[in-house]
N, C-alpha and C positions, 0 to 999 in steps of 0.2 A: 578475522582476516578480511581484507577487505581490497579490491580490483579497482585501476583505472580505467574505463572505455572512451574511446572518443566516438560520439555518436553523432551523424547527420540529421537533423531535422529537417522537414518542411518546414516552408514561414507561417502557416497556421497553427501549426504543432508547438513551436518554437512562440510565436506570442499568444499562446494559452497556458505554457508552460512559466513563461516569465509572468502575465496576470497574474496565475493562483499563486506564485511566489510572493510577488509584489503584497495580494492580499491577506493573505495567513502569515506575513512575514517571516517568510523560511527563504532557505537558498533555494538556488535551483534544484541541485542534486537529490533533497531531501521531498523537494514537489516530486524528481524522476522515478526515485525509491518507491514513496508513496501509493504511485499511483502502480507502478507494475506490484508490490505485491498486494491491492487491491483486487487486480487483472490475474494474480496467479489465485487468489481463495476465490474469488468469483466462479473463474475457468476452472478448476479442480472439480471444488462443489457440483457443478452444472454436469461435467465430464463424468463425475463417477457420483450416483446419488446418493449412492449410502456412504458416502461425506458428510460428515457436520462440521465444520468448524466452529470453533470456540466463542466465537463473538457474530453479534449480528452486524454489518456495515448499518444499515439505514438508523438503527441505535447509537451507535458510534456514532455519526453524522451530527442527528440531531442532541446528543448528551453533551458532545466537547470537541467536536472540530467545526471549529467558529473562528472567524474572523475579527480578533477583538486585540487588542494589545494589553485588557485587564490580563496583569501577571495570575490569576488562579485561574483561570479559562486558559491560559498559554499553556502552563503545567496541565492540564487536564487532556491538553489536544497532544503534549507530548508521550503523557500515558498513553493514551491510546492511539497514539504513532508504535509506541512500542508492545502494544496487544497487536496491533497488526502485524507488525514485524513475526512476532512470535505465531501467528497463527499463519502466516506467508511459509515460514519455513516448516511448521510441521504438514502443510498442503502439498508444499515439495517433496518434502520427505515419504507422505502419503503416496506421490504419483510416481515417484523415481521406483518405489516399492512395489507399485502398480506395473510398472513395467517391466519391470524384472523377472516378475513373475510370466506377461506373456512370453517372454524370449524362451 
């Protein structure tokens, strides 16, 4: 399931965001997705240390999200669009879990 937001940018936020679209040729949306749950396994891991998530980012990086329009480098950045996705929601799922408990 999936939500509309209309969100306000700044103008530097707003042309960093169209760049890295421009360049990895993706939409916007999938740059905004992207990068927040990058910021949620980031923030989680750092937050609570005995987190691991499942993938390392800087491997992810340098293995297949690249700027290339070669079609198996595309597929490859989209895999692992979707290892992050999967490891964004079990971080959530970690800290929502996390919180419950302090209450």
């Amino acid at each position: 399931m999936s939500k509309k937001f209309q969100v306000v940018f700044p103008d530097w936020l707003a042309e960093y965001i169209e760049k890295t679209a421009e360049l990895y040729d993706i939409n916007l949306s999938e740059v905004i997705r992207m990068q927040i749950c990058i910021e949620i396994i980031t923030a989680v891991s750092k937050y609570y240390p005995e987190y691991k998530p499942g993938i390392d980012l800087p491997i992810l990086y340098k293995d297949g999200i690249k700027h290339s329009k070669d079609s198996s480098e595309r597929e490859q950045m989209f895999k692992n669009f979707s290892k992050i996705y999967f490891e964004a929601r079990k971080a959530v799922e970690y800290r929502m879990n996390k919180g419950k408990k302090r209450e």
